[in-house]
N, C-alpha and C positions, 0 to 999 in steps of 0.2 A: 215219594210215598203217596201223592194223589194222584197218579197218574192211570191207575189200575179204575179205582174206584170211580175217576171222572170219567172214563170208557165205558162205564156201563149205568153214567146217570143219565137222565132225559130230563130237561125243561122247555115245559110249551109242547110235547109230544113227542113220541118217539121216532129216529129217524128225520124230523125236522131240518131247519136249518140253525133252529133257534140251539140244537144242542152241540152242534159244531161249533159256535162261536162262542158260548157258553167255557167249552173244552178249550176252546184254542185261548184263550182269555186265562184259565187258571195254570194250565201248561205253562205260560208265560209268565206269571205268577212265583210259578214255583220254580222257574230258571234262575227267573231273579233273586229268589230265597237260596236255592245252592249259590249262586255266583257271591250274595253276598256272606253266606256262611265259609265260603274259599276263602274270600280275603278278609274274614275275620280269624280263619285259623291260620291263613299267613301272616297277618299282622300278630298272634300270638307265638309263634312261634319265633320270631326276631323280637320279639318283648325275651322270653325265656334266654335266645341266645347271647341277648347282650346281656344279658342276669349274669348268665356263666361266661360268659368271655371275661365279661369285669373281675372275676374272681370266680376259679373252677370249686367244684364241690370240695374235692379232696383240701382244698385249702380253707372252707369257709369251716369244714367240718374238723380239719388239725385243732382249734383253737376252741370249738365249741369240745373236743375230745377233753384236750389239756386244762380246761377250765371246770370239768363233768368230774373230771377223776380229781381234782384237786378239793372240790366241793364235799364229793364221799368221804374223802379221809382229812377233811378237815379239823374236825372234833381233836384227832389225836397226832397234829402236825402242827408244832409250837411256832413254825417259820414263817415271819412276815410274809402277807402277801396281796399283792396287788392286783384288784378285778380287771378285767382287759378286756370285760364285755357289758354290756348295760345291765340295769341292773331287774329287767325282767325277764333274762336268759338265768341270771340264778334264782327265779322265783318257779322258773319252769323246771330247773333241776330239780327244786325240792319237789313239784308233785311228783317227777317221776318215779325219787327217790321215794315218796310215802307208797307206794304202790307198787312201781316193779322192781325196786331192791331192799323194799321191808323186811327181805327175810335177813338181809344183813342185819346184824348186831352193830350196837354204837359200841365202840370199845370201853365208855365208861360201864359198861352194861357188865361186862365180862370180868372185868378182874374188879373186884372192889375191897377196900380194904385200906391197910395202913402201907402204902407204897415205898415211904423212904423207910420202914422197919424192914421191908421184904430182900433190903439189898444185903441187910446183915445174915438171913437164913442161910447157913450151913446145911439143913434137909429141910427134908417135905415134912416132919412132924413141925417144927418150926416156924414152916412158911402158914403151915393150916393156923398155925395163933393168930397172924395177923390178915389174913386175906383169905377171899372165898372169890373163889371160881367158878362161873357158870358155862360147866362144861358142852351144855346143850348145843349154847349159842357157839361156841368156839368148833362144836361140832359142824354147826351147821355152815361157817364160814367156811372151813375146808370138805365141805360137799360141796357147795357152790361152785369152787376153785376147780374140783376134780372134775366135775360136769363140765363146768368152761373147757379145762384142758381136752375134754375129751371132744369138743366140738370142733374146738381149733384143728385137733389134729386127725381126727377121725368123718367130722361130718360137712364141715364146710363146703369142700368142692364139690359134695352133691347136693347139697343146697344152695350155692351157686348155680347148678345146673338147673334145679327145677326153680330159678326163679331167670331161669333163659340168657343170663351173662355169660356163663361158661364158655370159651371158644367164642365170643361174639364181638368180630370189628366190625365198627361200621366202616358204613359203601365211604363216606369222607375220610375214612381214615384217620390220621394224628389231626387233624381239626377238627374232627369230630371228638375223638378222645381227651383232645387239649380242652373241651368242655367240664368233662369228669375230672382227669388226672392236672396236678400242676407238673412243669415242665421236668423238676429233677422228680418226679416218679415216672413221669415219661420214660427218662432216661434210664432210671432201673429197670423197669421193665422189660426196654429194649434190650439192655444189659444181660437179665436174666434168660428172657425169653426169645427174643428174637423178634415176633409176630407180636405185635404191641394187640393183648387181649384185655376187654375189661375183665372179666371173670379173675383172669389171671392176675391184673391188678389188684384189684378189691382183697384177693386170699394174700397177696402178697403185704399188702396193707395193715391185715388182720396178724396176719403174722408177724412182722415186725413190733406192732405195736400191744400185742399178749406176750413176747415173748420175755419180758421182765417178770411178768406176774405170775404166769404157768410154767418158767424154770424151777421156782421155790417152792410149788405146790409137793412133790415127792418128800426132801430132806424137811419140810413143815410139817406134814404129815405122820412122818415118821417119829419127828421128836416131838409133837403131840398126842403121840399114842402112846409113849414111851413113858412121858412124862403122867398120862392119865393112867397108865399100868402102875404106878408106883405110888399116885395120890390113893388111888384104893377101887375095888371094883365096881363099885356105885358109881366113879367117873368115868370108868372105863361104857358102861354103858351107855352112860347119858352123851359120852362124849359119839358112839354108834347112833345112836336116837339122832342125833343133831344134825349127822351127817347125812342120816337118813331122809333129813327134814331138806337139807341144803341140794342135793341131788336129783331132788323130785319139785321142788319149789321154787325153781329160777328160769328154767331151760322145760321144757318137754322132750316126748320121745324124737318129736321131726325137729328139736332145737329151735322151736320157737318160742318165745316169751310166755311165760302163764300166767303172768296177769301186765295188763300194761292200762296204762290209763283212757281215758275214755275222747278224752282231746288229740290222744296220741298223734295223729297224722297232722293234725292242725301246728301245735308245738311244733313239731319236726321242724315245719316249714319257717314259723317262726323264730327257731334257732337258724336255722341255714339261711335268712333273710337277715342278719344281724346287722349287716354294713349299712344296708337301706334303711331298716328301722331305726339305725342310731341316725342317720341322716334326718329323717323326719323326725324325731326329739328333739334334733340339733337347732330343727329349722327356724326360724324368725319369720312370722309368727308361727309355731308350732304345728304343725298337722294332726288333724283329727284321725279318730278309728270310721269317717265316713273315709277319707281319701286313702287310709291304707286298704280298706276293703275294695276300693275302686282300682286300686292299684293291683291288688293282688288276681282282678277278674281274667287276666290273661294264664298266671299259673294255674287256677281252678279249672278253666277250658282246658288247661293242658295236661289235668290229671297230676300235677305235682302239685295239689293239699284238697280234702276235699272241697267241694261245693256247700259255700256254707251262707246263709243269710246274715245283713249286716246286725240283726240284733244276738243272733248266735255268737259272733265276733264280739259286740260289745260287752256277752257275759264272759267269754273267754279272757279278752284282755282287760275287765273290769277290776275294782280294787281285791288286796285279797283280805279273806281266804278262800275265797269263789272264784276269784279270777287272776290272773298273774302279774296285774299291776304294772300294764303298760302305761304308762303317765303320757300318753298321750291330751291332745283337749278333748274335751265334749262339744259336740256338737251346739251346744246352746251358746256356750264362748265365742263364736266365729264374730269379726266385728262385721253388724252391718252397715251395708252400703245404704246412703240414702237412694228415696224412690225420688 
């Protein structure tokens, strides 16, 4: 980038010799500045690789899935259960959850009332003595569902596409891919497709893992409209209004998020980083938020979380309800060494 600019400065006169050597002096400068910004983005890119060699995305992301949907519908799911991931991956669920799945209802929300009377109603004049239903919210849970289903099956692959996966192997091929996929979705894919594509994978991915939840969307819908026909037509409405609300308020027209949190990209990274971060919890003596931030300057260069300053990190992973309560140490805790 000086190179333009030093050709047309002059020191000591124009035409000199003084501005020759001047030029040839910053030219040389700035060889050395690309040479060592080369082997700074090759030394990050073999930081990244061996990230994902150690554990490819699809796998670090199975467990942050199965712990995400476990935490949603925890409220209304009586079955023991054991955390399988530190305990500032579930303080990050919750922002996500206060913001881009607030429009979910908590199930206490929706039915309240006398629950073990409700098992005895015979009808719906019966069941209204002891329990009231806020059909809004029930509306709005099966818009949500409807919207998702229609993503899944309607808009993905060309969302896929304009985010440039679609059809895309890389020039390495399945080592390249073994970075993204772990080995048995490999093998699916191969299985399915032939031509081992991400794009391909990733809907295959998406597919598999909605298809429990947007099979039930249709006969749920139906016997919750049936059932709002019959409560009376005040829920029939409210039960439209809800859906209304669920439809419009999770998803947008191009299926992307309408509201997401403001850390968003930051979190990401530090869910998909789990295995490392429980390592530096684990570690004796503990590691600071100065050596994770030191640690993480190779993914930042690489565009996999933004660029973010070490006191931005420290409000991110600070106590909560400001920050997500990484219990890592403080920097004033480090023992010092004597002088």
């Amino acid at each position: 980038m000086f190179k333009e600019p030093m050709s047309q400065t002059t020191f000591g006169g124009a035409g000199g010799t003084g501005d020759v050597r001047r030029g040839k002096v910053f030219q040389f400068e700035d060889a050395e500045a690309e040479a060592r910004a080369a082997r700074q983005k090759a030394a990050d890119k073999k930081v990244v690789r061996d990230f994902l060699r150690r554990m490819p995305v699809t796998e670090r992301l199975a467990l942050i899935h199965s712990e995400f949907t476990w935490y949603l519908g925890k409220e209304h799911n009586a079955e023991a259960h054991e955390k399988r991931l530190p305990d500032y991956c579930y303080n990050i669920f919750e922002k996500i959850r206060q913001v881009t799945f607030k429009a979910i209802p908590n199930f206490s929300h929706v039915v309240t009332g006398d629950l073990e009377a409700l098992k005895a109603c015979k009808t719906n004049e019966e069941a209204k003595k002891v329990i009231s239903i806020d059909w809004v919210r029930i509306g709005t849970v099966l818009g949500i569902g409807i919207r998702g289903k229609r993503f899944v099956e309607m808009e993905a692959q060309n969302t896929l596409k304009q985010e440039g996966v679609w059809g895309l192997v890389p020039k390495q091929g399945t080592a390249d891919l073994a970075l993204v996929f772990d080995q048995s979705r490999l093998e699916k894919m191969t299985k399915a497709y032939g031509t081992q594509d991400v794009g391909r994978g990733l809907e295959q991915i998406l597919n598999e893992s909605s298809a429990p939840h947007i099979e039930k969307i249709p006969a749920m819908t139906e016997s919750m409209v049936k059932l709002a026909y019959l409560w009376g037509s005040g829920a029939l409405a409210d039960l439209s209004k809800g859906m209304e609300i669920g439809l419009n308020k999770f998803l947008d027209e191009q299926g992307k998020l309408v509201e997401e949190p403001l850390r968003e990209n930051i979190y990401e990274f530090l869910l998909l980083a789990w295995p490392e971060i429980k390592e530096m919890l684990d570690a004796k003596p503990r590691k600071t938020i100065t050596d994770l931030h030191q640690w993480m300057q190779p993914f930042m260069r690489q565009d996999m979380c933004n660029r973010v300053d070490l006191d931005y990190l420290r409000n991110v992973c600070g106590p909560l309800p400001k920050g997500i309560g990484l219990k890592l140490r403080p920097l004033a805790s480090r023992s010092r060494r004597p002088i």
